[in-house]
Every structure is written in C-alpha cells, then in structure tokens.
C-alpha positions as a LaTeX table, in Angstrom:
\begin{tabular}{lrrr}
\hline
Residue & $x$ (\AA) & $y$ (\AA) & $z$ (\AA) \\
\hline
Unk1 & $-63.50$ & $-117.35$ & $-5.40$ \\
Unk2 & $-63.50$ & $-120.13$ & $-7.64$ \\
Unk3 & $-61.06$ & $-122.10$ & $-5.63$ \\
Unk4 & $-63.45$ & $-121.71$ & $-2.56$ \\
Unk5 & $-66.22$ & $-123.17$ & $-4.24$ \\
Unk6 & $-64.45$ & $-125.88$ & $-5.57$ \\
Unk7 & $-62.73$ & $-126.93$ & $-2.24$ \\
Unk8 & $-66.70$ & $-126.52$ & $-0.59$ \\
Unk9 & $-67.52$ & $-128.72$ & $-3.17$ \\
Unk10 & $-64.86$ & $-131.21$ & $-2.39$ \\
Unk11 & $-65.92$ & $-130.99$ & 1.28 \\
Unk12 & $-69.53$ & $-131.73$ & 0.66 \\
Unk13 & $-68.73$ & $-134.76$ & $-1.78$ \\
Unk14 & $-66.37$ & $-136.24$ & 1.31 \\
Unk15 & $-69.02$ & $-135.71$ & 3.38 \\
Unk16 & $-71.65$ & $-137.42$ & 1.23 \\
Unk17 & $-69.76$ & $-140.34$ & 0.16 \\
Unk18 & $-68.46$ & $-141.10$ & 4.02 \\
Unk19 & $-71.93$ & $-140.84$ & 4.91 \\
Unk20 & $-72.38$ & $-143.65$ & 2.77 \\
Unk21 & $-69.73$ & $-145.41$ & 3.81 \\
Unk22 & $-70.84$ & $-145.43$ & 7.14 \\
Unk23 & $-74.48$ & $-146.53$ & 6.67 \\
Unk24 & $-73.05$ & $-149.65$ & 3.57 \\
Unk25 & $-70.65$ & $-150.53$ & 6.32 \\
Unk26 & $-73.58$ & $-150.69$ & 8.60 \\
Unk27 & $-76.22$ & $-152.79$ & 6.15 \\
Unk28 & $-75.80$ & $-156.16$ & 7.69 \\
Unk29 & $-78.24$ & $-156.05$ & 10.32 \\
Unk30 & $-78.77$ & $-159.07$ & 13.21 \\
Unk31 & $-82.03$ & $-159.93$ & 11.53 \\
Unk32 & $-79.83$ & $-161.78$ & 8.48 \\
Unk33 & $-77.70$ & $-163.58$ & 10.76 \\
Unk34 & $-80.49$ & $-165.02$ & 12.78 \\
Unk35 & $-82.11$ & $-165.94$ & 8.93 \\
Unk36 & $-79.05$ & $-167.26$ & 7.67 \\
Unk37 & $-78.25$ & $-169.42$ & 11.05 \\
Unk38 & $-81.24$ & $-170.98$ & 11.12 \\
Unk39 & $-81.64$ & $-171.97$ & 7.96 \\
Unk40 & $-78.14$ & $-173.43$ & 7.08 \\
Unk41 & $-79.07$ & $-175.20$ & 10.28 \\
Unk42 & $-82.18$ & $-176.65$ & 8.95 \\
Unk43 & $-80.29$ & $-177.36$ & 6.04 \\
Unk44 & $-77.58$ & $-178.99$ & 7.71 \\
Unk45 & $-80.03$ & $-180.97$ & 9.77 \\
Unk46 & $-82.10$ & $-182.44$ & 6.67 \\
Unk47 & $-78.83$ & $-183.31$ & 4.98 \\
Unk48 & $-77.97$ & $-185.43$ & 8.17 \\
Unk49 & $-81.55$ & $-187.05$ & 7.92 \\
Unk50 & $-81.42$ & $-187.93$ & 4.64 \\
Unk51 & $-77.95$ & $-189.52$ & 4.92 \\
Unk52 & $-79.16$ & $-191.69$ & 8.08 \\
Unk53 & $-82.41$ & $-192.51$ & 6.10 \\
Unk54 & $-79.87$ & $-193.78$ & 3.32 \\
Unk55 & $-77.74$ & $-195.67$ & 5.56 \\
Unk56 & $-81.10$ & $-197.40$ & 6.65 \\
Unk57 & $-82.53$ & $-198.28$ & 3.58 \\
Unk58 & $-79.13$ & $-199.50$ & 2.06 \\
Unk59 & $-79.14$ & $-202.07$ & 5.69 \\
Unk60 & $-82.03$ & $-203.04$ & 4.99 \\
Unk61 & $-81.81$ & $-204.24$ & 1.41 \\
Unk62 & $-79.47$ & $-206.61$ & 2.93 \\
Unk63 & $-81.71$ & $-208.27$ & 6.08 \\
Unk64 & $-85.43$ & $-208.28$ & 4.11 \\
Unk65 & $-87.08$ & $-207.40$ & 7.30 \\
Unk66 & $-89.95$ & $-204.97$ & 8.15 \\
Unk67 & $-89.34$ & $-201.22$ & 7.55 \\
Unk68 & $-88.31$ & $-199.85$ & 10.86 \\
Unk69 & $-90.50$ & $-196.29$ & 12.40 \\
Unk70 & $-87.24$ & $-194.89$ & 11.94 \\
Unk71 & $-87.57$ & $-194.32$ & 8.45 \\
Unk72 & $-91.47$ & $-193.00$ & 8.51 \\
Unk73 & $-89.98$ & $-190.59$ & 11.09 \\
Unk74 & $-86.81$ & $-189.52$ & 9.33 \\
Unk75 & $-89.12$ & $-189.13$ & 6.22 \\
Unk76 & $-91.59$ & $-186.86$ & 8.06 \\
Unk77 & $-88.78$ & $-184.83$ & 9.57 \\
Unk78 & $-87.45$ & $-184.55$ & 5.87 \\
Unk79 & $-91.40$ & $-183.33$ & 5.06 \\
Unk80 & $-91.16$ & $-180.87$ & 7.79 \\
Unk81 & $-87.88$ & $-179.16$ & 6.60 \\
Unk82 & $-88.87$ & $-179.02$ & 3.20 \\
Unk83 & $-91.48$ & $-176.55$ & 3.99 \\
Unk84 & $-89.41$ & $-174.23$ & 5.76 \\
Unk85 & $-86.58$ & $-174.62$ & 3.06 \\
Unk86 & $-88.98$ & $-173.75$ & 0.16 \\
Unk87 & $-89.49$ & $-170.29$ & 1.32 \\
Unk88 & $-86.13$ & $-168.62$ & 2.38 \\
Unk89 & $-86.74$ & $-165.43$ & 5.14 \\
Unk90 & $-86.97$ & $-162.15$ & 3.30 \\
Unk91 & $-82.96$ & $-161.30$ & 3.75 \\
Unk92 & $-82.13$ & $-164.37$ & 1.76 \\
Unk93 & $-84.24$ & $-164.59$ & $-1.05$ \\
Unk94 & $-82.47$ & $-163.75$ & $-4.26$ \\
Unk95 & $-82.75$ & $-165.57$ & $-7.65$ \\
Unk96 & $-79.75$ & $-167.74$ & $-7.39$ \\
Unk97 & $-81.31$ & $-169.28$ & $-3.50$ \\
Unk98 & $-84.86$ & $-169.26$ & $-5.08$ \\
Unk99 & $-83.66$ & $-171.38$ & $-7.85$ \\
Unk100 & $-81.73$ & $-173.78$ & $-5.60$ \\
Unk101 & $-84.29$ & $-173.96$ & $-3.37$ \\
Unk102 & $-86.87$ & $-175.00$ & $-5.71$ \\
Unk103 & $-84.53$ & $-177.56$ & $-7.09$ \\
Unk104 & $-83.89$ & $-178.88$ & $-3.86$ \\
Unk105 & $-87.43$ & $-178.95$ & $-2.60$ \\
Unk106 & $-88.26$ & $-181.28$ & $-6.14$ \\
Unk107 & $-85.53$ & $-183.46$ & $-4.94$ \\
Unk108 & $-87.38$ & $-184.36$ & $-2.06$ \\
Unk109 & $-90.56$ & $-184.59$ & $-3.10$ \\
Unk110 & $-89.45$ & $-187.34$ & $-5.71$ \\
Unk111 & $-87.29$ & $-188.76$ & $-3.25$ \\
Unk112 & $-90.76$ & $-188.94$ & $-0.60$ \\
Unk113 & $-92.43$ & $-190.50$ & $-3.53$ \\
Unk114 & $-90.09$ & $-193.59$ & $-4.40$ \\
Unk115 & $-89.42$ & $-193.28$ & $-0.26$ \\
Unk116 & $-93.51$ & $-194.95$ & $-0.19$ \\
Unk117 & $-93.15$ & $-197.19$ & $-2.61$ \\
Unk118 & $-90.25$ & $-198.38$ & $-1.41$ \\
Unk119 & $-91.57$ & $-199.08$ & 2.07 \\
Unk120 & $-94.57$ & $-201.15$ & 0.83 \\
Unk121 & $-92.15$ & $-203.37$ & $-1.57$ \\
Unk122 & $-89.65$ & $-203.89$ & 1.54 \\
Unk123 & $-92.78$ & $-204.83$ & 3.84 \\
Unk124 & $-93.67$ & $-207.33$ & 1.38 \\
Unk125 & $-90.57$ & $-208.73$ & 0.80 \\
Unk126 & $-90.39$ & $-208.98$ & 4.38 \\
Unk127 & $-93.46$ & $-210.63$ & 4.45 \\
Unk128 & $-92.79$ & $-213.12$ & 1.92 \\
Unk129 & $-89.35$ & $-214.08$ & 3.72 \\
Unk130 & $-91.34$ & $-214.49$ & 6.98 \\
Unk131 & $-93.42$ & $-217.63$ & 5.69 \\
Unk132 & $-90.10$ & $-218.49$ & 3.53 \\
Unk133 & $-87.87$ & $-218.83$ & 6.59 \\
Unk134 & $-90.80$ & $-220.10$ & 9.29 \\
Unk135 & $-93.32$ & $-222.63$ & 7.13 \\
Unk136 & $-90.31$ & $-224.30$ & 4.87 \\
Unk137 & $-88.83$ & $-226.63$ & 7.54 \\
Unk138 & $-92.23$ & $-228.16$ & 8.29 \\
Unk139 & $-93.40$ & $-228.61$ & 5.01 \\
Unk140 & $-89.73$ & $-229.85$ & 3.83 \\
Unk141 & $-89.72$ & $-232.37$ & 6.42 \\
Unk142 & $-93.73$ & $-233.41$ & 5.94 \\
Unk143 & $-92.99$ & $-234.00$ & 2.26 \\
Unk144 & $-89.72$ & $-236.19$ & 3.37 \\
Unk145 & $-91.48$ & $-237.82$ & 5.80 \\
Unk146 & $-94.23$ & $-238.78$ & 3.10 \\
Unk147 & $-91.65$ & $-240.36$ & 0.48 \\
Unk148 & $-91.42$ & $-237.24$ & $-1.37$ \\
Unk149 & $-87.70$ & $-236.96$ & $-1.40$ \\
Unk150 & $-87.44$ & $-235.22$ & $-4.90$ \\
Unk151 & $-89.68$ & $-232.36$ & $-4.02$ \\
Unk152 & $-88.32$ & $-232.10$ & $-0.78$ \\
Unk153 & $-85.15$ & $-231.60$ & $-1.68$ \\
Unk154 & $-85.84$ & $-229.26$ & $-4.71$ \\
Unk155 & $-87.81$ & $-227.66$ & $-2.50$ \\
Unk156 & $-85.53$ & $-227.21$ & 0.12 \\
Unk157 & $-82.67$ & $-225.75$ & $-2.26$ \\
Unk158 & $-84.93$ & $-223.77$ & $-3.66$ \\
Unk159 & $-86.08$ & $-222.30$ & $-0.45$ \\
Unk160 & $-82.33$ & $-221.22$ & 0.07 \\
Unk161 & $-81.52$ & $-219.68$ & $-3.38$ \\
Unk162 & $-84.67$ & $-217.48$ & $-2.61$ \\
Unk163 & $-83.34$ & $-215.89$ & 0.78 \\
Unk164 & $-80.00$ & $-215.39$ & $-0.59$ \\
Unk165 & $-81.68$ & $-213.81$ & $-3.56$ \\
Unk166 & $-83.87$ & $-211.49$ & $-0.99$ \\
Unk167 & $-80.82$ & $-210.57$ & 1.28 \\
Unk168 & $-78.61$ & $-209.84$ & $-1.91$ \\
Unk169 & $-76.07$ & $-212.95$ & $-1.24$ \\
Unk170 & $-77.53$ & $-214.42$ & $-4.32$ \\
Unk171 & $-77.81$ & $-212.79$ & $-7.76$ \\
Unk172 & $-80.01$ & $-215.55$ & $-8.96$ \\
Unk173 & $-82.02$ & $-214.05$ & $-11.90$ \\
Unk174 & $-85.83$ & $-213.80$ & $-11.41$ \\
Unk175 & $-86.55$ & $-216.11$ & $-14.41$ \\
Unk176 & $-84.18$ & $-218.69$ & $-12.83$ \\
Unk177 & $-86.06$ & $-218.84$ & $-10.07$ \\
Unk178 & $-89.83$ & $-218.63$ & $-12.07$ \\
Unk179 & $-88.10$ & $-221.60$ & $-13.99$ \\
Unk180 & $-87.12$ & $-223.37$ & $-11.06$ \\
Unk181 & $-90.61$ & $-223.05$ & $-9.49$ \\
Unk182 & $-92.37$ & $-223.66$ & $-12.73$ \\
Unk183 & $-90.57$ & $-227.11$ & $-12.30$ \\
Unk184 & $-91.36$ & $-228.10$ & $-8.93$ \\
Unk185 & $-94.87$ & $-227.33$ & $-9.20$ \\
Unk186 & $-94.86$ & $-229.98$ & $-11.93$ \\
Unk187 & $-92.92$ & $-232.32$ & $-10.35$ \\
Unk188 & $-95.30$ & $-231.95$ & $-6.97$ \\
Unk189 & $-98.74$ & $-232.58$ & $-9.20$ \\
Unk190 & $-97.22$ & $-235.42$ & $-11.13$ \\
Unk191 & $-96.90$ & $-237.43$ & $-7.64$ \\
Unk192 & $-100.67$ & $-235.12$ & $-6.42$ \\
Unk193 & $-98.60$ & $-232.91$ & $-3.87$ \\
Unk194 & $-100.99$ & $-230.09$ & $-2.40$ \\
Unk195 & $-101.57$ & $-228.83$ & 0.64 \\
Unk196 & $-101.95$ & $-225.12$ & 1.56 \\
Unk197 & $-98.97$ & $-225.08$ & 3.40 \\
Unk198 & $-97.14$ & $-225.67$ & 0.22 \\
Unk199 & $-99.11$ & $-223.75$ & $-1.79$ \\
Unk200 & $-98.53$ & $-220.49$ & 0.87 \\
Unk201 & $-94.48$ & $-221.71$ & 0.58 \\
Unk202 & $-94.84$ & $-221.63$ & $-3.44$ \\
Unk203 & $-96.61$ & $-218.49$ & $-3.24$ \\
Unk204 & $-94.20$ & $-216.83$ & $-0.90$ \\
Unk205 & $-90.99$ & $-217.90$ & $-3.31$ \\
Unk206 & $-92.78$ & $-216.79$ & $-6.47$ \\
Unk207 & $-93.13$ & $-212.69$ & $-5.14$ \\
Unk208 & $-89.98$ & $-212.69$ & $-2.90$ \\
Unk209 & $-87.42$ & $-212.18$ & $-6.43$ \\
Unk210 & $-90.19$ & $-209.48$ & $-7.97$ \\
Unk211 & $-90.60$ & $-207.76$ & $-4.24$ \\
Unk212 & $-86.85$ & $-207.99$ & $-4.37$ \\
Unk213 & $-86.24$ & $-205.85$ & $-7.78$ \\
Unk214 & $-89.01$ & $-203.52$ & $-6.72$ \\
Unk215 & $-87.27$ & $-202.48$ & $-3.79$ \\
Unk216 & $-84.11$ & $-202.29$ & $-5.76$ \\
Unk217 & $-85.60$ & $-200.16$ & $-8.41$ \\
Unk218 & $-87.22$ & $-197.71$ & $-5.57$ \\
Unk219 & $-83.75$ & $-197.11$ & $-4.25$ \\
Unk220 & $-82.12$ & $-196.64$ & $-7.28$ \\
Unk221 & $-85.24$ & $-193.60$ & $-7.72$ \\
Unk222 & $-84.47$ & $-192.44$ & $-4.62$ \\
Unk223 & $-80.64$ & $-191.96$ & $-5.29$ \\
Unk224 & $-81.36$ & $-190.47$ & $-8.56$ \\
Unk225 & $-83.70$ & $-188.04$ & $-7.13$ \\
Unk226 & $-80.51$ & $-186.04$ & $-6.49$ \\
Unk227 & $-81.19$ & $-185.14$ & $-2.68$ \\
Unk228 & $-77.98$ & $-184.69$ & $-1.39$ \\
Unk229 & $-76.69$ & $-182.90$ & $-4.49$ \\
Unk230 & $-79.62$ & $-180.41$ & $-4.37$ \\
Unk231 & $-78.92$ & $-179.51$ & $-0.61$ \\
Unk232 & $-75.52$ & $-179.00$ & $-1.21$ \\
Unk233 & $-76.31$ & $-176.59$ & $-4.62$ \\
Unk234 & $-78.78$ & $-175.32$ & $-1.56$ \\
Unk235 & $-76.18$ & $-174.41$ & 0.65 \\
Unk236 & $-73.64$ & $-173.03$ & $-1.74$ \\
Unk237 & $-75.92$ & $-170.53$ & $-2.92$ \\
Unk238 & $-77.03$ & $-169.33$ & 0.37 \\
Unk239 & $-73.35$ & $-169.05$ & 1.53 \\
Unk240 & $-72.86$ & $-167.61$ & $-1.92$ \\
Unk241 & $-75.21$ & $-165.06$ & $-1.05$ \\
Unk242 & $-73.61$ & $-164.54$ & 2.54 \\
Unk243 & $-70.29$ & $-164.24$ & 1.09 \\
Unk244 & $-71.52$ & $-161.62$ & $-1.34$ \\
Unk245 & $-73.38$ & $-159.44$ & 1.82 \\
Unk246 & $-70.56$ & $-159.48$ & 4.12 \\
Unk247 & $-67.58$ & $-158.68$ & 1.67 \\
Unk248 & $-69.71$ & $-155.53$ & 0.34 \\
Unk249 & $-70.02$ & $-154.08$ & 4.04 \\
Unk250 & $-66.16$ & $-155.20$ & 4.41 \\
Unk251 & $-65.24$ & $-153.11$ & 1.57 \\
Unk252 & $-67.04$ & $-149.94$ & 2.75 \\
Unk253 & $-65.74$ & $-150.42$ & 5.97 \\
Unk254 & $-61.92$ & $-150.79$ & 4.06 \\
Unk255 & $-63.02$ & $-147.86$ & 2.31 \\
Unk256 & $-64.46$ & $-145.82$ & 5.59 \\
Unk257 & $-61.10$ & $-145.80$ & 6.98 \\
Unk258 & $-59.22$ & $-144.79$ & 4.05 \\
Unk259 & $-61.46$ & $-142.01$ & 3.67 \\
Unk260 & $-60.72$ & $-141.08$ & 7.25 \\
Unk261 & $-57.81$ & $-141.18$ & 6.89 \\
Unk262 & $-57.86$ & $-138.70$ & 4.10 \\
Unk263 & $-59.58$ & $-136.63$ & 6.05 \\
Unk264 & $-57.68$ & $-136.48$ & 9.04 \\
Unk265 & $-54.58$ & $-135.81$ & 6.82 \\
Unk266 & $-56.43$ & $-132.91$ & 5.24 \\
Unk267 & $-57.92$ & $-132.09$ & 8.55 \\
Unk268 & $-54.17$ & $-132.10$ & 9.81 \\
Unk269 & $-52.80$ & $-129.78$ & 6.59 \\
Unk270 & $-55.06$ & $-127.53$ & 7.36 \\
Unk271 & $-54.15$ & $-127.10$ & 11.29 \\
Unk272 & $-50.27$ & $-126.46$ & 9.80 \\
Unk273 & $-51.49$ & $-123.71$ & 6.91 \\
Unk274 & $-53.24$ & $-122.07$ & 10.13 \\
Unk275 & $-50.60$ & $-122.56$ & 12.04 \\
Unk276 & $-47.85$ & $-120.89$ & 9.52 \\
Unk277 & $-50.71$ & $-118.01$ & 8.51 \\
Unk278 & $-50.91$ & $-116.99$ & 12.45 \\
Unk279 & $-46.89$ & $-117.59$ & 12.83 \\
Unk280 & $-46.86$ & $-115.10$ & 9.63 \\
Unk281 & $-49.10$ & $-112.48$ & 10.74 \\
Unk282 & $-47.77$ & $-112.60$ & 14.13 \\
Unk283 & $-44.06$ & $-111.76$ & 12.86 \\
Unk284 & $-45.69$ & $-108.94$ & 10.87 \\
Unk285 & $-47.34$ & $-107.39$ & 13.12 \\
Unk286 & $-44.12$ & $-107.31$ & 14.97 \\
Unk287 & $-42.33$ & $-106.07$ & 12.54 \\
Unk288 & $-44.98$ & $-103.39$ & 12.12 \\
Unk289 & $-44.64$ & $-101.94$ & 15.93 \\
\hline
\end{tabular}
C-alpha cells in the first residue's frame, strides 16, 4: 500500500514539475523581442549619431567655419532618443538596465549642454576668421600704400599666425598673440593709425585665440561626458538581461526533454511489467485447464 502511494506521489511530482517545465520553457513571449529589437535599435542608432556628430565637430575644429544644420539635427535626433532610452518597455526594466540607462541618459544631457556652448564659440570663431581672412588684404595694402610699412607688415604676419592658430596649424599661445597685438596697437598710434577697418581687424585677432580655446575646452566636455561609454554600458546590460531570459527558458526546455525522456522510459517499463504479468497469467491459466 505504501509503495502505491509513494509511486502516486512520484507521478504527481513528474507531473507538476513538467508542467513547469513546459510553461518556463514557454516565458519568452513576442512582446520582449519586439521591446528588446527596438530598443537596441534605438540604441544602436544614437550611438551612430553621436559618432557622426563627433566626426563633425572634430572637422570642424580644423576649418573655423560656421556650425553646419547637421549638427543641430544630429543633436535633436540625440534629444529624441534619449527620451525613449530613459524609460526601457516593461519586459526590460530591471535594476542593472535602469541603472545604465540613467547613466547613459546623464551622458547626454551633459554632452547637449557643452554641445550649445560649443556651437556659439565655433560661430564666433567663425565669425572672427570671416573679417580676419576678407578685411586684412585691404587694410594691409591701404596701410602700405600710406608709408606704413612696419604696421603693415606686422600686421600682415600677424594676420597669418592668427588663422593658423584658429584652424589648429599653429599652437601659438594666446598671450603670444595678446603680446603681439598689444605691440602693434602701439606701434599704429605712435605714427596716429586708426580707422575702423583696422580697428574691426584688431578686434577680430584679439577674440579669434580665446574663441579658439573655448571651443577646444567645449569638446574636451563633450568627450568627457562619457557618451559612447555609457551607450555601450547601455547595451551590455540590456543584452545582459537578454542573455539571462533566453538561457533560463533554454534550460527548461534542456530539462523538458530529459524529463520526457524519463518518462517515456518509465512509460516504456511499465508496458514490459504488463506485458510479462499478462505473458504470466496467461501460462497459468494454461497450466490450470
């Protein structure tokens, strides 16, 4: 009797625990792998932004010239997938993707930040190599033409040093160049040189070496900000989390079959100790007629 129970209990535990088997093997559902899709996707697709946007900004260090749309629309695209990044779907949230994402969505926000200041430092820079490159020909060759060969000629090297300095070809320190101009102002009102031509020329040389550090500084923020190093923390945890989903529904499933497989064998035992009881009884009653 006790045997019988035991073996019904047996039977009822196999049945339980393949029952839950079947429905762990079964937990993944479609809903996580539309989640997960798109938002590795939108992942994937601000890390490509925010490498182009660097690629642009690190050109432009190099030319001095007006800030492109590009980078007001890779920076609003950057915007846009922040807000969808901060708040993973409901099938992906867990503390380690939380954390990341928070991480990630500080990254950009200082990045954005720097990203603005950087853009009005370029523009002025810019700006300042504009009237650098257009006015200094004329008012070099006015002042030569006048008997001013000194200040021309200061003038006109120090006109150079500046755009090299602003395009990065020139690491002329920004107190060189203050010294330098300190000295041709002084040279031009010992022999009464002014006119607002040179004045706008003086002017222009003065900000282009400060413009120049700001935007320096702004992009040194921006690579500190850590972007691309927080998207990629992003992404591992999210696969992390994947990883984690998947191999616990492979395992039930690897367990799911061995069970079967138990049970067919017992299933299978049980057919042959039939099989031999009915062989046996059949021979005795046989023997019995």
């Amino acid at each position: 009797m006790i045997r019988k129970i035991l073996i019904a209990m047996i039977a009822m535990s196999m049945i339980v625990l393949l029952a839950l088997l079947v429905r762990e093997s079964r937990s993944i559902s479609a809903q996580f792998y539309i989640d997960y899709s798109g938002y590795v996707s939108t992942l994937r697709q601000a890390q490509r932004d925010h490498e182009t946007l660097m690629d642009t900004l690190d050109a432009l260090t190099s030319q001095a010239v007006s800030v492109p749309n590009t980078v007001n629309t890779l920076a609003a695209r950057l915007e846009q997938s922040k807000t969808t990044l901060e708040a993973p779907p409901e099938s992906l949230v867990s503390g380690p993707v939380q954390s990341a994402a928070a991480r990630y969505v500080s990254s950009v926000n200082m990045t954005l930040t720097s990203l603005t200041r950087f853009v009005e430092s370029e523009n002025q820079l810019a700006e300042a190599v504009k009237v650098l490159r257009e006015d200094s020909p004329e008012v070099v060759r006015t002042l030569r033409d006048r008997g001013n060969d000194a200040i021309s000629q200061n003038l006109f090297g120090l006109t150079v040093d500046v755009l090299d300095n602003a395009t990065g070809k020139s690491s002329l320190e920004p107190k060189e160049i203050g010294r330098r101009l300190d000295d041709l102002v002084a040279l031009a009102e010992d022999n009464n040189v002014s006119s607002r031509a040179f004045t706008r020329l003086i002017d222009a040389a003065a900000a282009t070496p400060l413009t120049r550090a700001a935007v320096l500084e702004e992009l040194a923020a921006i690579d500190a900000a850590g972007l691309e190093a927080s998207a990629q923390g992003l992404y591992s945890a999210v696969a992390a989390m994947n990883a984690s989903v998947t191999s616990r529904a492979d395992r039930a499933r690897l367990l799911l079959g061995g069970l079967s497989a138990v049970l067919l064998l017992g299933i299978a035992m049980i057919g042959l100790r039939l099989r031999q009881s009915n062989q046996a009884l059949n021979e005795t009653n046989e023997e019995l007629e």
